[in-house]
N, C-alpha and C positions, 0 to 999 in steps of 0.2 A: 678658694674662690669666695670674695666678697657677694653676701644675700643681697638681694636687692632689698631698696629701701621700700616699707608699707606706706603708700599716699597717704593714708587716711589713720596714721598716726603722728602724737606731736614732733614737732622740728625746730629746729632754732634759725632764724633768718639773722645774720648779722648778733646784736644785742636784744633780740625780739624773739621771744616764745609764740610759736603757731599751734594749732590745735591742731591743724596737717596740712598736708605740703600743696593745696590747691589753692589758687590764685586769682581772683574776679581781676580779670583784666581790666585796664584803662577801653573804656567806649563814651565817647560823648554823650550825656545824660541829655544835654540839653533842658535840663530844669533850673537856669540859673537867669532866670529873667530880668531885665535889669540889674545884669552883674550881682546877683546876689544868689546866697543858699537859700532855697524855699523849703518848704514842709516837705514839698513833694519829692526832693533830693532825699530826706534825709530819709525818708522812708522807704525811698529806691532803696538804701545801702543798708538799712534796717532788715529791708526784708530778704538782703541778698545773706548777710551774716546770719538771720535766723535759718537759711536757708542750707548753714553749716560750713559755707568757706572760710577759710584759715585767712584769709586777707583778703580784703575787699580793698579796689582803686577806686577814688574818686577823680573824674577826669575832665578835661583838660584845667588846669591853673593855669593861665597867664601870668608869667612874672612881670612883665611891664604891659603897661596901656598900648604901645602899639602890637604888643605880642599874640593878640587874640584873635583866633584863625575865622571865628565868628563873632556877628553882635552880641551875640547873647552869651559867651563866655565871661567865667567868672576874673578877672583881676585880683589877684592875690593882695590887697590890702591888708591894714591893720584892721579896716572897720568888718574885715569879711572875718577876722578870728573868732568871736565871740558866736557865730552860727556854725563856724565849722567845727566848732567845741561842741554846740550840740548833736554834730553830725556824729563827732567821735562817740559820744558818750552814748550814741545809741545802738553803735556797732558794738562795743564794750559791753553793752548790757545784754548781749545777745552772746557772746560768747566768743565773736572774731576779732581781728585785730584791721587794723584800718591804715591805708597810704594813699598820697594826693602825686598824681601827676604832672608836674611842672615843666613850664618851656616858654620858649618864644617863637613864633611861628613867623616868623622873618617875611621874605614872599608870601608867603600864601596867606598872611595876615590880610593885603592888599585886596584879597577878594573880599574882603569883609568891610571895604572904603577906608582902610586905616594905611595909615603912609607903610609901606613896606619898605625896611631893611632889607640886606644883602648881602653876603663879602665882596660881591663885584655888581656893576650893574647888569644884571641878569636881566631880562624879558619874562615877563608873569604871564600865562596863558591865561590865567586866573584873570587877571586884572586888565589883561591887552596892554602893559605899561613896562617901561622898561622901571626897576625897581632901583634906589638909590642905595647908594656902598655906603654901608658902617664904616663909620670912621671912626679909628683910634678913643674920641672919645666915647662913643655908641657905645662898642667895647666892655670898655672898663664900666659905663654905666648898668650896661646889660649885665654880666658878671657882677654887680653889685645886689642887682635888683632878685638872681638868682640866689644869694643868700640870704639876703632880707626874706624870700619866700620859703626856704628852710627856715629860717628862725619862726616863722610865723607859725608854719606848721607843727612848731617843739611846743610853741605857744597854745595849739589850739588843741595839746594833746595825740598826734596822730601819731602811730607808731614807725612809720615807715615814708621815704619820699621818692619818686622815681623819677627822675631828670631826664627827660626825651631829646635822647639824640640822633634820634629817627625819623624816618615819613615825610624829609623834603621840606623841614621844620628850620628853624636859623641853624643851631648849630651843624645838624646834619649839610646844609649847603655849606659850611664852612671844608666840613669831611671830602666835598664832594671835586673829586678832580674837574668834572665838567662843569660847576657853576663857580665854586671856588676861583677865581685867574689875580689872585692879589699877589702883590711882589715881597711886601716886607714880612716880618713876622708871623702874620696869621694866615701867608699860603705859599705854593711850591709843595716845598716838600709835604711828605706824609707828616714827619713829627711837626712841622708849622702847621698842617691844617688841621691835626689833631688838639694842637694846642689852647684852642677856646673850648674842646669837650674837657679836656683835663683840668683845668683852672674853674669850667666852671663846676666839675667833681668835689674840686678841692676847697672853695668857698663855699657850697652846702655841705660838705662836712665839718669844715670850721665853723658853722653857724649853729647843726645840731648837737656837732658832738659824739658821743657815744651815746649817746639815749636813743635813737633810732634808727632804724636799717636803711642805708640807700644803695639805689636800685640803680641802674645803667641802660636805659632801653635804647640800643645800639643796632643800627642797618646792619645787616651782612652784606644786602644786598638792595641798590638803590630804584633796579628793574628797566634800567636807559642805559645806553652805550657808552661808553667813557667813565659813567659816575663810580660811586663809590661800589666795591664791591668784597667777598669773601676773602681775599687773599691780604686786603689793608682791613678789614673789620677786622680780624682776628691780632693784626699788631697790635691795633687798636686796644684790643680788648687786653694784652698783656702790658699795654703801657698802663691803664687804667690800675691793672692789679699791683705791676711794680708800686706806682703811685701811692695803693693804699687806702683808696678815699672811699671805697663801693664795697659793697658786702656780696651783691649780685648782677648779675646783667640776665635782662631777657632779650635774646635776639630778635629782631622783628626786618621787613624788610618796605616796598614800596616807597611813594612818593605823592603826598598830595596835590607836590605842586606839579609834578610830572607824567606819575603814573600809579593813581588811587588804588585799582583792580590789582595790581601787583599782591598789594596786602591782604585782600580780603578773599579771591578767589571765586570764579562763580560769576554765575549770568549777572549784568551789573542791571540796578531797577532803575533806568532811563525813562520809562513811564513816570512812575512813583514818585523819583526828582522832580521831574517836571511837573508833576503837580502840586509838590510843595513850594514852590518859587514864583515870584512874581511873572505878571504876564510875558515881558519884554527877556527875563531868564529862562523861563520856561521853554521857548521858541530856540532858544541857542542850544539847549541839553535837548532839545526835539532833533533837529538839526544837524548838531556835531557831535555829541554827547556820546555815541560809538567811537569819533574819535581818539577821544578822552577815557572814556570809561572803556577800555578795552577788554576783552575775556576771557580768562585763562582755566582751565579744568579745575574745578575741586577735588583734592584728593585729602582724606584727614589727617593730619600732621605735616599738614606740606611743607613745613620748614624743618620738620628734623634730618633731613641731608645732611646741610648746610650747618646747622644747630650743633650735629656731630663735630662736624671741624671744629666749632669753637669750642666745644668743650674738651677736645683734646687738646686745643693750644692754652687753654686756661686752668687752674686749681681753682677760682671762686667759681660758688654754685652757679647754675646756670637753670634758668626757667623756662621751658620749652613750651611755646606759643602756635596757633597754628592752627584751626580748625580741629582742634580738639572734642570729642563725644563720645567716646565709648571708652568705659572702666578697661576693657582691654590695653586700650592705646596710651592710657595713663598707667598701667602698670608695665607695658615694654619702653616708655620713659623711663620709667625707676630704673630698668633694666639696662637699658643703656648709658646709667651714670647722669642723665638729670636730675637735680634733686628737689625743682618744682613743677608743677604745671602749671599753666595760663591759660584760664576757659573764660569765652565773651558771650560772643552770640550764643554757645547753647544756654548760659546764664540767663538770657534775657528772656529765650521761649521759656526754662523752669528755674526760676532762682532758689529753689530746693532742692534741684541735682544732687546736688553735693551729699546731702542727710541722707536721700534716696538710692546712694548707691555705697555708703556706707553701711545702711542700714542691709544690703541685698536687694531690695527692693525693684532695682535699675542698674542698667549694666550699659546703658546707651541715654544721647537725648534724643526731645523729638522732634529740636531744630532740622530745617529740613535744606539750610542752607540757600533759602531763596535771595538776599541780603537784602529784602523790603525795608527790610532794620535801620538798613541805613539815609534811609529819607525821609523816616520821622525822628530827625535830633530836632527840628526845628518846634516840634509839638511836642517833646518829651520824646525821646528814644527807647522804644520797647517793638518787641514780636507783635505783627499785624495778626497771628493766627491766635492771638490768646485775647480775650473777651476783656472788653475795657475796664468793666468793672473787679477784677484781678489786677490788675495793674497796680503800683504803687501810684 
C-alpha cells in the first residue's frame, strides 16, 4: 500500500519545485487600484510566502479589458509586468514560489459597466441586460489575449499560471449546457463546448512553455439546474489531460453570475455588501440579496465528494479546494490521493498557518467562517477579525 504523501514536504508541480504541497488559493485581493500592482499587493503575497506556503496565487488577471469582473481589476498588460516582477521577486525571496490567475469574466464582467460577452445572449442578473454573443472573432481575439497573458507572466518571472474555467466566468458559460445554446463549433455537444477551455489550455502553454506549471481551475459543479455538472467536468478533465497542456486542475464549483454562495458556503454577509456599495446597490443586496446570495451549510472540505470522482477519472495531480483548516483534513487529503491543498479564507485570518502547523505549533485556523471576507475586496480583501494594523 502506497504512504501517503507528507504536506509539508517539497513537491514538484508540473516543471516547478515547491517547498510543500499547500496552496494560497486565488481570493480577490482587491489591492489593484487603477488596474495597477500597488505596494500593498505585493506585500499581501510577501507575507503570505513568509507565512510558509508552497505557492501563493495572485488573483484575478483579466486577460482582456472587457474581461474584468470588477473596476478595480488588474488587466494583464505589458505595462503591468515590470510590478508583477516585483511581486514575483518577493515571494522568491521568501522562499515560495508564485502563480497569477487568469481569465475573462464574460457576463459577469457587465456588473462592473463593461460590455459583457457571452456564447449566447444570456440575461445578466448582475447587469439586468440581456449580454451579447461572442462572435467568432471575440473568440479567436479572446484565445489570443489568453496567451499574451501567459507570456507576460513567463516575462514577469512567476512560476505557475491558473486559467479559470470556473465560477460562471466566459469560459465556464461556454461549459455550461444552460447558458451555452450556440449551434456551430463552440456549442451543442460537450466536446464543442469544451472546445474554447482546450484551445485556450493549449495557447498558454504554447506561450510558457515548459518553464512553468499550469493549472485548470475547472467546475465540477456549476450549483443551477441544467448547468454544468460532475459527470461532463470529469470528461472534461480527461480531455484536458489527453491534450497535454495542464500539469494540474483544482476543482472548484459555483457561479458568480448564478449562484456565488454555492462556492463559498455559510451564512452569506448581505449586511456587510450593502455597506460596501453605493447608495442605490446597497438597497438592491438590502432587498434581494437573499435572493442571490443563497445559504448553504458549511461543512470543511465540502468539495471532497465530488473532488474524489475526479481524481479517479484523472492521473494529473489534482488540488483539493474547499474550506479547508485543520492539519487533520489536509492530511486525509494526502490520504485519499490528492496531491495538493487549497487554503483561502483561513489564509486570510493567519497567513502564517502554514509555518504554524508545520512547525506543531497549530493543528487548526481561527477562521471562523463568517465570510465578512468577502465584502471587503472593494477596500483591500482581509479577516474583519484581525486588527488593521497586522494587515498587509
Amino acid at each position: 500500500m502506497e504512504t501517503a504523501r507528507d504536506p509539508f514536504s517539497p513537491a514538484r508541480l508540473g516543471p516547478v519545485q515547491l517547498r510543500n504541497r499547500i496552496v494560497k488559493a486565488a481570493t480577490f485581493e482587491g489591492m489593484t487600484g487603477d488596474q495597477w500592482v500597488s505596494d500593498r499587493l505585493i506585500e499581501f503575497h510577501r507575507q503570505v510566502a513568509a507565512g510558509g506556503i508552497g505557492l501563493t496565487t495572485v488573483a484575478f488577471l483579466a486577460v482582456s479589458p472587457e474581461g474584468a469582473a470588477t473596476p478595480n481589476e488588474l488587466v494583464l498588460t505589458d505595462a503591468a509586468v515590470p510590478r508583477l516582477r516585483e511581486l514575483a521577486d518577493a515571494v522568491h525571496a521568501e522562499g515560495a514560489a508564485v502563480s497569477a490567475q487568469i481569465g475573462h469574466a464574460g457576463a459577469v464582467a457587465a456588473s462592473a459597466g463593461i460590455r459583457g460577452l457571452a456564447p449566447s445572449p444570456v440575461f445578466s442578473p448582475l447587469a439586468m441586460k440581456r449580454m451579447q454573443e461572442a462572435s467568432p472573432a471575440d473568440i479567436e481575439r479572446i484565445l489570443g489575449d489568453f496567451a499574451a497573458a501567459g507570456r507576460r507572466l513567463r516575462e514577469a518571472g512567476f512560476d505557475a499560471v491558473e486559467v479559470h474555467f470556473g465560477h460562471g466566468y466566459l469560459v465556464s458559460e461556454f461549459l455550461s449546457p444552460k447558458i451555452n445554446k450556440r449551434t456551430d463549433q463552440w456549442g451543442g455537444s460537450l466536446e464543442n463546448r469544451a472546445r474554447f477551455a482546450r484551445e485556450a489550455a493549449k495557447r498558454v502553454r504554447e506561450a510558457v512553455g515548459g518553464e512553468m506549471a499550469v493549472i485548470a481551475k475547472l467546475n465540477m459543479d456549476d450549483g443551477v439546474s441544467g448547468g454544468f455538472w460532475i459527470d461532463e467536468s470529469m470528461e472534461v478533465a480527461r480531455m484536458l489531460e489527453r491534450d497535454g497542456t495542464i500539469d494540474a486542475i483544482q476543482p472548484s464549483c459555483g457561479s458568480s453570475l448564478q449562484n456565488p454562495m454555492y462556492l463559498f458556503r455559510g451564512e452569506p454577509p448581505i449586511a456587510e455588501m450593502a455597506a460596501s456599495m453605493p447608495k442605490a446597490v446597497a438597497l438592491g443586496i438590502k432587498l434581494f440579496g437573499s435572493f442571490f446570495l443563497k445559504t448553504y451549510p458549511f461543512e470543511e472540505a465540502y468539495l471532497r465528494t465530488y473532488a474524489r470522482q475526479l481524481r479517479a477519472a484523472v492521473d494529473i495531480p489534482i488540488i483539493l479546494l474547499g474550506g479547508i483548516t485543520h492539519r487533520d483534513t489536509i492530511e486525509q487529503a494526502m490520504e485519499d490521493g490528492f496531491d495538493f491543498v487549497a487554503m483561502g479564507r483561513a489564509l486570510l485570518r493567519e497567513p502564517g498557518l502554514v509555518n504554524a502547523m508545520t512547525k506543531g505549533e497549530s493543528r487548526e485556523s481561527l477562521c471562523v467562517h463568517c465570510n465578512k471576507c468577502m465584502a471587503s475586496i472593494y477596500q483591500g480583501t482581509h479577516c474583519v477579525l484581525v486588527p488593521e494594523e497586522e494587515r498587509a
